[in-house]
N, C-alpha and C positions, 0 to 999 in steps of 0.2 A: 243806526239812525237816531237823530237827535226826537225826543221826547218830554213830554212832564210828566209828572206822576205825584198823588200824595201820598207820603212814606205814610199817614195811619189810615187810611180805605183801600189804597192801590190802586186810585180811579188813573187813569189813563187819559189822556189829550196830546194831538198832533201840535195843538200851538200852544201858547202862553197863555195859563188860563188863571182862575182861582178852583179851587172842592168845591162842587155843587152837591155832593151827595148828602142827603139828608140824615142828621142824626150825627153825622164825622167831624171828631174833636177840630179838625180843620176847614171846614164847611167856612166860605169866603175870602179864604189865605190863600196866598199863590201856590202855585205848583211846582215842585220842584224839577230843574232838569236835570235828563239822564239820557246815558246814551247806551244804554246794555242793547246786545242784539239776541238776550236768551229772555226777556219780560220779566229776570227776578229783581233789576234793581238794586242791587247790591251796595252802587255808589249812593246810595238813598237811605239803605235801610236803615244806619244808625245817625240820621239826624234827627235831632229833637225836636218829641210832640209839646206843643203848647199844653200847660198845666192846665 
């Protein structure tokens, strides 16, 4: 099942979003998608954090 997620908090969203989590190097940046069906994200995990 298609997903977003941000590769630095792991926050999670059904649709197209930005990181609302507060404090997270990517707080306002979109979400990335991902389609894992185990929640580790894998296809995500090594893309790059903003500096």
């Amino acid at each position: 099942m298609t997903h977003y997620t941000c590769p630095a908090c792991d926050g999670v969203s059904e649709s197209p979003n930005v990181c609302v989590t507060d404090g997270c190097a990517m707080a306002g940046l979109p979400l990335k998608q991902c389609a894992c069906d185990d929640n580790q994200h894998k296809e995500i995990e090594n893309e790059s954090l903003p500096q």
